[in-house]
N, C-alpha and C positions, 0 to 999 in steps of 0.2 A: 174235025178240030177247027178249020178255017171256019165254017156255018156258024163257031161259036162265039168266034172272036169278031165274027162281023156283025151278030147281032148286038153284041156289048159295044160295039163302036155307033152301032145304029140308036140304040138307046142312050149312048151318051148323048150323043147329037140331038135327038128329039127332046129330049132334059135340054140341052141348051138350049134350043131354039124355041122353045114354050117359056122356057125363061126369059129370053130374051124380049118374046112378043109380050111377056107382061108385065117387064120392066118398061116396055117403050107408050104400053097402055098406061100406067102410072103417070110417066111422064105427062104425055100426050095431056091427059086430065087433069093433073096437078096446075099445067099453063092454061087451060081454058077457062081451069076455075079461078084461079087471079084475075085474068083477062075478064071475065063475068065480072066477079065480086068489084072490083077498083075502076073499070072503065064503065060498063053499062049501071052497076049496082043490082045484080041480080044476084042471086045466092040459091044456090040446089044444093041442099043437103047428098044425096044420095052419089054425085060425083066423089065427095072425099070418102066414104062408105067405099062405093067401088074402088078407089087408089090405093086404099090400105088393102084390103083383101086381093086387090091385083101385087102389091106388095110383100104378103105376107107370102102368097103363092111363089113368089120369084126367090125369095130367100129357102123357101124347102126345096122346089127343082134346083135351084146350086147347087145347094148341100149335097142333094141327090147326087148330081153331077159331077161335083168333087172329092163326095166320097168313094162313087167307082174306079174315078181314077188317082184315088187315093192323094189327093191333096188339100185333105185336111191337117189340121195342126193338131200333132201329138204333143202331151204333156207326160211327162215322166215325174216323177215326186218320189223321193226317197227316205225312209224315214226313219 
């Protein structure tokens, strides 16, 4: 029983912390491509390419995240 619970604590954690490294790769890229685009004038497409999809990524491992430990938002509707 313990084995089990430590794996679900092990996977929570690894869901955050992959989350968290590709929220901080977002970031990271997001400033370098300002910092390009407005000081040097250089422009790479494939930076905001990468930001989103490092972003898109960080929004499912939360949910991921949140869901196991169950701090998602329920809606009830009655009708």
């Amino acid at each position: 029983m313990s084995n089990d619970i430590l794996k679900k604590i092990r996977a929570i954690e690894f869901e955050a912390l992959l989350g968290s490294i590709t929220i901080s790769i977002t970031v990271i890229l997001v400033i370098v491509n300002v910092f390009l685009r407005y000081f040097l004038g250089i422009q790479y497409s494939w930076i905001e390419e990468v930001s989103v999809g490092c972003f898109i990524w960080t929004v499912y491992l939360g949910a991921t995240a949140s869901y196991r430990k169950r701090g998602l938002i329920g809606v009830d509707a009655v009708t």
